[in-house]
C-alpha positions in Angstrom: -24.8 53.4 -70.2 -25.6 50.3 -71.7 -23.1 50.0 -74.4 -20.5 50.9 -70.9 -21.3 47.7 -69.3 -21.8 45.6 -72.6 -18.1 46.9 -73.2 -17.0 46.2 -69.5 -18.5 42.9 -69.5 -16.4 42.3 -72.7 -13.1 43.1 -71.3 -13.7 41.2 -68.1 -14.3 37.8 -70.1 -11.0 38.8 -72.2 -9.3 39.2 -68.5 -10.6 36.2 -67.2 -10.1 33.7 -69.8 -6.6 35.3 -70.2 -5.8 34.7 -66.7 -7.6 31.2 -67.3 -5.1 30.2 -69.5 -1.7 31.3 -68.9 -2.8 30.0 -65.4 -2.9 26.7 -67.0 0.3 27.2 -69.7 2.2 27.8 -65.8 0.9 24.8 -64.7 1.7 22.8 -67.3 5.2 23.4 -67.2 5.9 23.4 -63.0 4.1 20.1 -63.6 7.3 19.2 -66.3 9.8 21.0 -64.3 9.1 19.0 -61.1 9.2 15.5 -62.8 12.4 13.5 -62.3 14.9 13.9 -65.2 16.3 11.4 -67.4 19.6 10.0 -66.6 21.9 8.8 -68.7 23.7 5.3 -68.5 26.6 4.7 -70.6 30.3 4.1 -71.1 32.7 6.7 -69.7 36.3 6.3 -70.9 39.3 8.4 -70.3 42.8 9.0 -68.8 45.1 9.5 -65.6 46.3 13.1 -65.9 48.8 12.8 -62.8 50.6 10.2 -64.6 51.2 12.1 -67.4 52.4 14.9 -65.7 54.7 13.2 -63.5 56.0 11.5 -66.3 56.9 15.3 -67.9 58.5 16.0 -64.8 60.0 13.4 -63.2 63.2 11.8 -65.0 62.7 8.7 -62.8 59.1 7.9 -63.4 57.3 7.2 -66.6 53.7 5.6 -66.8 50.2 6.1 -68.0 46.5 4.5 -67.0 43.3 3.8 -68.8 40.3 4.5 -66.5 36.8 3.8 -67.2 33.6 2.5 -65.8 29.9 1.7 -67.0 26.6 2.6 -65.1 24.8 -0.7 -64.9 22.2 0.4 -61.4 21.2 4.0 -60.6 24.8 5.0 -58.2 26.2 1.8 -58.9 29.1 1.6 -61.3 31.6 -1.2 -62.7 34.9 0.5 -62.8 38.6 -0.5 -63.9 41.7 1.1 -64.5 44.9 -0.6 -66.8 47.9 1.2 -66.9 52.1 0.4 -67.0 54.5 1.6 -65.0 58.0 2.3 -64.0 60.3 4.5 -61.4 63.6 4.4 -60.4 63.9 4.4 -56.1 67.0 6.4 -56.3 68.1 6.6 -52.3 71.2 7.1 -50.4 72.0 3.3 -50.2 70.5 1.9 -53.1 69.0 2.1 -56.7 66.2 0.2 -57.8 64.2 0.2 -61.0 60.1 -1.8 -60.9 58.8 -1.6 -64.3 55.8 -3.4 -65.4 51.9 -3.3 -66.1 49.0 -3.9 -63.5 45.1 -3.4 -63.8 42.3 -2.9 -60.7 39.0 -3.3 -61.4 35.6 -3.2 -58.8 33.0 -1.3 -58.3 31.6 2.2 -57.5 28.8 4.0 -55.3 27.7 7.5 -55.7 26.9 8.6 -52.2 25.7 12.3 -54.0 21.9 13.3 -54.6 22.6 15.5 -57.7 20.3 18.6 -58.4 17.8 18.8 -60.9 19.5 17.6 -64.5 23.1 17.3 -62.8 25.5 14.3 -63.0 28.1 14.8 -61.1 29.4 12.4 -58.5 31.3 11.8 -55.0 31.9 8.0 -55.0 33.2 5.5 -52.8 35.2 2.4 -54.7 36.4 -0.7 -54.0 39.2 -2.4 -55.8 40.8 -5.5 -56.9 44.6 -5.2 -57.9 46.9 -7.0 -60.0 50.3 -6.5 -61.1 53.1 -8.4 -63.1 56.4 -6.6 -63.3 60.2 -6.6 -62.9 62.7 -5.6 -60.5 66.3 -4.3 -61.1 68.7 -3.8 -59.0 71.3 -1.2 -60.5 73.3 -0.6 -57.2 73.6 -1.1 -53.5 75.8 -0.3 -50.6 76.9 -3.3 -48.1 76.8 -2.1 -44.4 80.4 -1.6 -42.7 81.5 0.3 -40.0 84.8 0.9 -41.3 86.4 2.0 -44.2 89.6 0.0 -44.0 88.5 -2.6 -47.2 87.4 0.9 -49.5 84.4 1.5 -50.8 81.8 -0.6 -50.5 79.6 -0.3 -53.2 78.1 -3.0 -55.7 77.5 -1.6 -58.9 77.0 -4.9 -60.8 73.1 -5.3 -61.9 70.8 -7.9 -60.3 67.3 -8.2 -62.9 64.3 -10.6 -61.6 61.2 -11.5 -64.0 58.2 -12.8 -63.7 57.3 -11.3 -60.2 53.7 -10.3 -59.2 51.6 -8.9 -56.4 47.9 -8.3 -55.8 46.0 -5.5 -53.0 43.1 -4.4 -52.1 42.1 -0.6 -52.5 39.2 1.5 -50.9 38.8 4.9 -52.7 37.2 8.1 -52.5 36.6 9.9 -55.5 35.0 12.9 -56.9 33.8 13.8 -60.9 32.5 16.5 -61.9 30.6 17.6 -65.6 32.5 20.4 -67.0 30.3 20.1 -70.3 28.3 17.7 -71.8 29.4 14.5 -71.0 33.5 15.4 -70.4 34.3 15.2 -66.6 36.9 15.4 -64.7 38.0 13.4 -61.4 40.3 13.3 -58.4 40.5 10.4 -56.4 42.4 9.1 -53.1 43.1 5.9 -52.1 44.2 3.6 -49.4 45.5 0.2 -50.7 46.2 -3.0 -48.5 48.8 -5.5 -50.0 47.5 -9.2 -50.0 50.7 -10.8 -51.6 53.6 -10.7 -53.6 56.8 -12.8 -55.0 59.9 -11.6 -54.3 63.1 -11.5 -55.9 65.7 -13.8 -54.5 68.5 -11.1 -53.1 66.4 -8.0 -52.6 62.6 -7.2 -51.7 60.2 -5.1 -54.0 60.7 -1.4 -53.2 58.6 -0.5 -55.9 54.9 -1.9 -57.6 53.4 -1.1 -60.6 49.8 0.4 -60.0 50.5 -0.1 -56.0 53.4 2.0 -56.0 56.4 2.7 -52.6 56.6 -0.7 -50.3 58.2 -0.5 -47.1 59.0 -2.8 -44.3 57.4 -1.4 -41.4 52.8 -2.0 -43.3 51.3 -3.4 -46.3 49.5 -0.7 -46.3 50.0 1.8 -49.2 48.3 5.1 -50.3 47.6 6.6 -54.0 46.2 9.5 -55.9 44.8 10.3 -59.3 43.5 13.1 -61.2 41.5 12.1 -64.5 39.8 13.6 -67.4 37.0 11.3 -69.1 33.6 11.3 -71.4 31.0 9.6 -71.7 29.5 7.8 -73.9 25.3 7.5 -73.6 24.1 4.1 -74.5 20.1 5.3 -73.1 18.3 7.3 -70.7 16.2 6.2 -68.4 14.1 7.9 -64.9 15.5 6.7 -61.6 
């Protein structure tokens, strides 16, 4: 009977002590699994996809853009975005041609509280725009209301250099991690024209980087979709 609870008191301490430790092994890591991960701040560098697949499809358009931004502040980011332009406005009374380059640059806030290890991002941007381009007029129709003089179409060319305009944008954005470190974005945005120079015998009907003018608001509207990596310069706990 003895040996019995020599051999019980045996296994009891093997049970305890067990218990005792792997206790302590699961406390160890909930403790490591609830600590804040390390973020990474970095470079992230990549490319308008809309751009290049209206350019594939569209005869009258062909552009590109640059995008890229830098985490410099927990969900603050510098951003910019360089590209070149151009489209033919091809209407009903009048073809015009605005070809040229423009870049925006600003800043970015991520309004999203990412789960554990996650960088993704909803951001809201603002923007300064700046673009120098050209205007050609390839043909216009002159207003009559009769057709006793023929056809009154102009067909001769009219080119202006050296124009420029600059905006304002507000954007909303979203990027999402598809693995590590590639994302991929889609943004809107609603863009407020500050100024521009016009040619001589025509207005602007199209800017590079601000894109369709009209004459009824300066206020214009644009879209991206973007594919971009980053870069990790260090990580550090926010």
């Amino acid at each position: 009977m003895k040996q019995l609870h020599t051999y019980l008191f045996f296994i009891n301490i093997l049970i305890t002590g067990t218990g005792y430790f792997y206790g302590q092994e699961e406390q160890k890591i909930s403790a490591k699994d609830t600590l804040p991960p390390s973020e990474k701040y970095g470079f992230r560098a990549g490319a308008d996809l809309a751009r290049f697949i209206r350019t594939a499809v569209d005869d009258n358009y062909s552009g590109f853009e640059i995008i890229g931004d830098y985490r410099f502040y927990k969900k603050f980011y510098l951003a910019a975005e360089i590209g070149n332009e151009s489209l033919i406005r091809d209407e009903e009374n009048i073809s015009a041609e605005g070809s040229g380059s423009y870049a925006r640059i600003g800043i970015d806030y991520n309004i999203y509280d990412n789960w554990y290890g996650m960088q993704n991002s909803i951001y809201i941007g603002l923007r300064y725009g700046f673009s120098t381009f050209d205007q050609t007029l390839h043909d216009y129709s002159i207003y009559t209301n009769t057709d006793y003089f023929g056809s009154s179409q102009i067909t001769e060319s009219i080119k202006s250099d050296d124009l420029n305009a600059s905006w304002v944008e507000l954007m909303l954005g979203i990027k999402v991690e598809l693995i590590n470190n590639l994302y991929l974005g889609v943004n809107v945005s609603l863009r407020n024209l500050v100024n521009q120079k016009k040619p001589d015998r025509f207005d602007n009907l199209y800017i590079p980087g601000y894109g369709r003018t009209n004459d009824f608001s300066n206020i214009g509207v644009g879209y991206g979709y973007s594919i971009s990596y980053l870069i990790p310069f260090f990580k550090k706990k926010n």
